[in-house]
Backbone atoms as SQL, in Angstrom:
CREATE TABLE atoms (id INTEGER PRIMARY KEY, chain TEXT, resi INTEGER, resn TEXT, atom TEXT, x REAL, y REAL, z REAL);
INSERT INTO atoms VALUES
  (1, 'A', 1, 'UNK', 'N', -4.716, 12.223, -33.622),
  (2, 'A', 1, 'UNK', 'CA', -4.083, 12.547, -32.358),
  (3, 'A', 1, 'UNK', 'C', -3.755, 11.242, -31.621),
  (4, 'A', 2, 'UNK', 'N', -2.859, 11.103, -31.430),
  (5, 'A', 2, 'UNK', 'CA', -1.883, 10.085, -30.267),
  (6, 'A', 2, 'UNK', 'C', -2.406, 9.989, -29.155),
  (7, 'A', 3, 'UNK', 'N', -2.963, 9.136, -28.520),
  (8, 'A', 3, 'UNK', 'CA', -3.872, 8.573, -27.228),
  (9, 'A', 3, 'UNK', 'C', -2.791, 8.098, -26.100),
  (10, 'A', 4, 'UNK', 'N', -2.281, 9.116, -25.286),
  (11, 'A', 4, 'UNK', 'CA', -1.114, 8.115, -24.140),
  (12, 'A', 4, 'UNK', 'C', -2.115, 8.285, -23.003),
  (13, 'A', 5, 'UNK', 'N', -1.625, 7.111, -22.318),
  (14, 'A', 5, 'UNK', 'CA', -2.649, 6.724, -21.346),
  (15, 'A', 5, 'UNK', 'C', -2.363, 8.032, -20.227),
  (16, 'A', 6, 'UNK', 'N', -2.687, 8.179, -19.330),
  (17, 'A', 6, 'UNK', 'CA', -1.819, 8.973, -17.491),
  (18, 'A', 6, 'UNK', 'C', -1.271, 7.844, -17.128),
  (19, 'A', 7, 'UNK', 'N', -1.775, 6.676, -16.754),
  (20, 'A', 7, 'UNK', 'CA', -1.623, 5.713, -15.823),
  (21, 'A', 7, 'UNK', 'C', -2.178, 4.714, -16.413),
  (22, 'A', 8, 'UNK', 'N', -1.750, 3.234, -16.357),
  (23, 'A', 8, 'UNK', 'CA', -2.284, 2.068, -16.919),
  (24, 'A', 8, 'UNK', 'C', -2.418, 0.960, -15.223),
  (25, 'A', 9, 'UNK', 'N', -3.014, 1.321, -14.229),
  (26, 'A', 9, 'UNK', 'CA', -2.438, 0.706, -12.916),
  (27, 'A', 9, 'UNK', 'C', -3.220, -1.275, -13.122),
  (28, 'A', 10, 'UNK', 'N', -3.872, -1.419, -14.185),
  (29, 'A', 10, 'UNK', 'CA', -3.699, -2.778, -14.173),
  (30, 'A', 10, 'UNK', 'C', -2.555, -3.221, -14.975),
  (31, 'A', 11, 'UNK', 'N', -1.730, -2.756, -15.842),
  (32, 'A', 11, 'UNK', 'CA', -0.660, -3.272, -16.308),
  (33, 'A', 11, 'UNK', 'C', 0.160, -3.238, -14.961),
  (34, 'A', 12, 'UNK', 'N', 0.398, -1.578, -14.368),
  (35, 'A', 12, 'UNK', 'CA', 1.324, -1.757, -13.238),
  (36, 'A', 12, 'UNK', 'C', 1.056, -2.680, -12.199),
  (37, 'A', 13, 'UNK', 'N', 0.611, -2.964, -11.435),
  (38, 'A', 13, 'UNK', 'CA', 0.145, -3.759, -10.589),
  (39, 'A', 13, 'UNK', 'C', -0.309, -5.022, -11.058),
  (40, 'A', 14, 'UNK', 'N', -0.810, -5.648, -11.796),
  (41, 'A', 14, 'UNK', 'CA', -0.707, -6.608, -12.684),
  (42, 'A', 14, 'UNK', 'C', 0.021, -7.736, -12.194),
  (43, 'A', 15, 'UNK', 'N', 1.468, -7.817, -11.548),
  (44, 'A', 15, 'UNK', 'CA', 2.152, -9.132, -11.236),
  (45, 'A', 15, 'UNK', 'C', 1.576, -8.679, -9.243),
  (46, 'A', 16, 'UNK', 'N', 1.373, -7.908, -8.877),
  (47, 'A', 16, 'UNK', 'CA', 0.483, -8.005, -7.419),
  (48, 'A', 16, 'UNK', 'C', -0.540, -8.536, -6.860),
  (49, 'A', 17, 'UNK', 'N', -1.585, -8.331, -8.080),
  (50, 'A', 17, 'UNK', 'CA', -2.799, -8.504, -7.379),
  (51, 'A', 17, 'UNK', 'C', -3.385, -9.571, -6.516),
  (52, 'A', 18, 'UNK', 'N', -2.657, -10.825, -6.960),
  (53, 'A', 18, 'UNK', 'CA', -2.861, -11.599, -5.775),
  (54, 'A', 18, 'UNK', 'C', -2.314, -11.503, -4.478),
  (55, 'A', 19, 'UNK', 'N', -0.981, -10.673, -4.367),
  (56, 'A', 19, 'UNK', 'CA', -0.786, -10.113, -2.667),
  (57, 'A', 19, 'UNK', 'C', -1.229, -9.251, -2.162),
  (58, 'A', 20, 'UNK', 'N', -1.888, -8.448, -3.098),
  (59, 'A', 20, 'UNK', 'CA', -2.654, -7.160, -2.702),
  (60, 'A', 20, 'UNK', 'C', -3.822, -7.672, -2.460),
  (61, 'A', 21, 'UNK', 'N', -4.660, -8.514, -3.123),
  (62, 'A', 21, 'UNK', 'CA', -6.158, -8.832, -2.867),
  (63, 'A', 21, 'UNK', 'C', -5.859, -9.699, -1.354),
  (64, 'A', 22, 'UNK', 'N', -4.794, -10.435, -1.211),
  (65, 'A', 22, 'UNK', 'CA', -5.050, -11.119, -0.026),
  (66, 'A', 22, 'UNK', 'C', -4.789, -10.210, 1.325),
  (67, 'A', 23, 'UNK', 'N', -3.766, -9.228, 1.162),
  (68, 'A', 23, 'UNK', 'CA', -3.879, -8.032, 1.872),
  (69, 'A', 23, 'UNK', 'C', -4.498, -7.194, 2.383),
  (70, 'A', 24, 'UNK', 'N', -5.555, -6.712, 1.363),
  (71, 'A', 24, 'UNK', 'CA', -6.626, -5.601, 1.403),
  (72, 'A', 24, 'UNK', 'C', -7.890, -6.974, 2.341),
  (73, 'A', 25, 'UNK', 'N', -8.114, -8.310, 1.798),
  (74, 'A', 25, 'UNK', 'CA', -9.140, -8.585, 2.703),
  (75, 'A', 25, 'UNK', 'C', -8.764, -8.634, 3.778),
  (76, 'A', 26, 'UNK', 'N', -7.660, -8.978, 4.221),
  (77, 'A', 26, 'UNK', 'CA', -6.907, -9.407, 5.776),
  (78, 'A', 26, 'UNK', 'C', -7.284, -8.021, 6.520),
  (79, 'A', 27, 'UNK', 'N', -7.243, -6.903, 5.982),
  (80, 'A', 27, 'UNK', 'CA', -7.537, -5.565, 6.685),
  (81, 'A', 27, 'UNK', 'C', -8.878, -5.344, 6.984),
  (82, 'A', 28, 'UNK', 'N', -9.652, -5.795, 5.354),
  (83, 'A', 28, 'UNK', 'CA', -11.232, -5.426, 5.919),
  (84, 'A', 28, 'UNK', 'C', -11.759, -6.311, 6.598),
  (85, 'A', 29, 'UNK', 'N', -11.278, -7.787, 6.999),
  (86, 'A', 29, 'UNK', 'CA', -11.839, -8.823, 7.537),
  (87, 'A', 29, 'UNK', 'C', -11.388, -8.331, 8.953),
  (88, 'A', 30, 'UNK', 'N', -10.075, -7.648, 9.171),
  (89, 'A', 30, 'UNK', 'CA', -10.527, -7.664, 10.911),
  (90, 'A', 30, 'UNK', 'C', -10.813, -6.089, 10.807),
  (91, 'A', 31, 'UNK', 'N', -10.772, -5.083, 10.098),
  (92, 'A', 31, 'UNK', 'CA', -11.190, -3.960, 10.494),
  (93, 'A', 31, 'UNK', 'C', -10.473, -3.049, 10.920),
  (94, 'A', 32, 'UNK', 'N', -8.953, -2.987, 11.478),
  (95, 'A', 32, 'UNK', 'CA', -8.143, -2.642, 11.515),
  (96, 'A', 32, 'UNK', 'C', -7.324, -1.737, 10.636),
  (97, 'A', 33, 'UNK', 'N', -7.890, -1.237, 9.548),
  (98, 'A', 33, 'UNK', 'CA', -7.468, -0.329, 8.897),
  (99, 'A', 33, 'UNK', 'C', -6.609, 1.020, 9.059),
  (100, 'A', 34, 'UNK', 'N', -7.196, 1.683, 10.355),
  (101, 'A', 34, 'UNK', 'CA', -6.409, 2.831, 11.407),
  (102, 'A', 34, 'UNK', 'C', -5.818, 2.238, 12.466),
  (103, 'A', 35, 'UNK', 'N', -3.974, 2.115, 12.716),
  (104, 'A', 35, 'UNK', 'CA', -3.554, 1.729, 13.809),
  (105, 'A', 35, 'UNK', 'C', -3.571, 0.260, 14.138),
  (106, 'A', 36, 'UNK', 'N', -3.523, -0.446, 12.514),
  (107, 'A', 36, 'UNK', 'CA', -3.640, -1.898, 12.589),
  (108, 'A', 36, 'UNK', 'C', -2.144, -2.293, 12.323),
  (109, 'A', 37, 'UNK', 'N', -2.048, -3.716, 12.153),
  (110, 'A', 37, 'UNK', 'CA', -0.608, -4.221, 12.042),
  (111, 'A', 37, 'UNK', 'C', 0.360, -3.594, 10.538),
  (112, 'A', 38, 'UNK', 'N', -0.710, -4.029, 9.889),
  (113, 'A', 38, 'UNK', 'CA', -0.178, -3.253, 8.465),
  (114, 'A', 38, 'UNK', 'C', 0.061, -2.093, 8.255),
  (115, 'A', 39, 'UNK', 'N', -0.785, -0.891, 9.360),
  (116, 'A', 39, 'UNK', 'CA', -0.457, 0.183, 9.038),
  (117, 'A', 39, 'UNK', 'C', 1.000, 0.503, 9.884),
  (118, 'A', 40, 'UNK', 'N', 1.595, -0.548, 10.870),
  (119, 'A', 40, 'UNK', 'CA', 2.198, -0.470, 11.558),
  (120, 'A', 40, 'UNK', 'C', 3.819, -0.443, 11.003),
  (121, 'A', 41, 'UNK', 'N', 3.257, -1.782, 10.285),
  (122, 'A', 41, 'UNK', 'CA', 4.583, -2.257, 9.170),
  (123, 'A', 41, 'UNK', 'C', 4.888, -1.246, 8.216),
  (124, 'A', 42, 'UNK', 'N', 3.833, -0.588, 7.568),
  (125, 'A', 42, 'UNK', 'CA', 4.208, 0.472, 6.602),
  (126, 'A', 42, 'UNK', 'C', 5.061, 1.600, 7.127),
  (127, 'A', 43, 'UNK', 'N', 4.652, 2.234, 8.298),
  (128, 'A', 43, 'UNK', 'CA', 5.166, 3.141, 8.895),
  (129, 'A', 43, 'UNK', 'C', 6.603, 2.761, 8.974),
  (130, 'A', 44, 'UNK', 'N', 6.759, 1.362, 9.347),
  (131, 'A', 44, 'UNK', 'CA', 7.857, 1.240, 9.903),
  (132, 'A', 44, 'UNK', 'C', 9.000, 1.143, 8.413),
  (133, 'A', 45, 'UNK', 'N', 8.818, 0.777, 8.120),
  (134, 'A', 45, 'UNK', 'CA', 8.903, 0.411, 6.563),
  (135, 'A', 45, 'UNK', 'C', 9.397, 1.437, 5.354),
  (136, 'A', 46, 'UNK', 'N', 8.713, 2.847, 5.534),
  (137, 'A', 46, 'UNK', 'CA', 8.481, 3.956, 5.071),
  (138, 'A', 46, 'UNK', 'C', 9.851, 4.885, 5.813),
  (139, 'A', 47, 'UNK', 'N', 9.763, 5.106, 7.335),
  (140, 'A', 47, 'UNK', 'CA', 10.927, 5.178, 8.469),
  (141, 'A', 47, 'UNK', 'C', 12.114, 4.708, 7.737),
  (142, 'A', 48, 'UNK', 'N', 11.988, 3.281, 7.575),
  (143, 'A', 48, 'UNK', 'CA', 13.760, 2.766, 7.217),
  (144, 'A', 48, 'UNK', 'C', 14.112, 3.126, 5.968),
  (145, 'A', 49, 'UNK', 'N', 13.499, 3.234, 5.177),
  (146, 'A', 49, 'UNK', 'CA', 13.851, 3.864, 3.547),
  (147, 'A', 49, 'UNK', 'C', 14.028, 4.777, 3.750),
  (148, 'A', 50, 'UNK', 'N', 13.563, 5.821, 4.537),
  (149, 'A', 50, 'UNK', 'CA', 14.124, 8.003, 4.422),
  (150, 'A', 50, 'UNK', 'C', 15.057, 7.721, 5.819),
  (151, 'A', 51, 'UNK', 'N', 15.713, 6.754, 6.542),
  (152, 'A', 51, 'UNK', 'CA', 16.405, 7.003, 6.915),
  (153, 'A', 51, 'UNK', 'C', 15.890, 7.656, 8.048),
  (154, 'A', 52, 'UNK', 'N', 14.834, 7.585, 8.568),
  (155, 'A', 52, 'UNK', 'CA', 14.591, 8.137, 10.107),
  (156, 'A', 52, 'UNK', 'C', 14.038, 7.461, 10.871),
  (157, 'A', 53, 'UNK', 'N', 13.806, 8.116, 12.461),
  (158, 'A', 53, 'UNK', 'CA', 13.476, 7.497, 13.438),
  (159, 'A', 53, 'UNK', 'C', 11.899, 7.239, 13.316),
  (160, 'A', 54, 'UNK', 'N', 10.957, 7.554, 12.722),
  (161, 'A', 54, 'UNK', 'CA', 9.355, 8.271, 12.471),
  (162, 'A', 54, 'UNK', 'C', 9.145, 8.381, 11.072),
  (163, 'A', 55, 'UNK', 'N', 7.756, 7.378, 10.976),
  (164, 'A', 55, 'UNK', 'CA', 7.111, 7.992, 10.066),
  (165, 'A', 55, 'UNK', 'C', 5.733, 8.076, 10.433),
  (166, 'A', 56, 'UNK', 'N', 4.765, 8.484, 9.874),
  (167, 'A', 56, 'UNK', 'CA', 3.415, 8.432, 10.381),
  (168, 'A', 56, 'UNK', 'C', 2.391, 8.316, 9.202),
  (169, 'A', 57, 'UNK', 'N', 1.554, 7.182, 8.697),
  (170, 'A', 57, 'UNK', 'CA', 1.119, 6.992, 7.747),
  (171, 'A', 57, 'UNK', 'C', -0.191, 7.884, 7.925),
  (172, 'A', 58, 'UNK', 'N', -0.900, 8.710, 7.165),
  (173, 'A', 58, 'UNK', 'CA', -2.110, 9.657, 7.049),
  (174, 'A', 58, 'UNK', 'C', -2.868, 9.559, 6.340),
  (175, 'A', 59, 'UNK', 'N', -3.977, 10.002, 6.262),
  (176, 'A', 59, 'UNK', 'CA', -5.047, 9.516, 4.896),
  (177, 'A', 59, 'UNK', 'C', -4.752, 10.923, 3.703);
């Protein structure tokens, strides 16, 4: 039987991890995780790609 993976997310992510690791500490170092800058940017970010006024990032 043929073994396909679901997901391989260290191949995918793989050319990131150094902007992501410096990312993810910048969040847990100030704590800001809910209603922080990043979650701010995403929203905003998320908004301009669908083309609307609002987005609202959620857990």
């Amino acid at each position: 039987m043929l073994k396909v993976p679901l997901l391989d997310v260290p191949a995918q992510n793989g050319g990131l991890k150094e902007k992501l690791m410096k990312t993810f500490e910048g969040v847990l170092d100030s704590g800001l995780f809910i209603l922080g800058p990043e979650v701010e940017a995403f929203e905003k970010e998320v908004a301009a790609y669908l083309g609307v006024d609002h987005a609202i990032g959620i857990s």
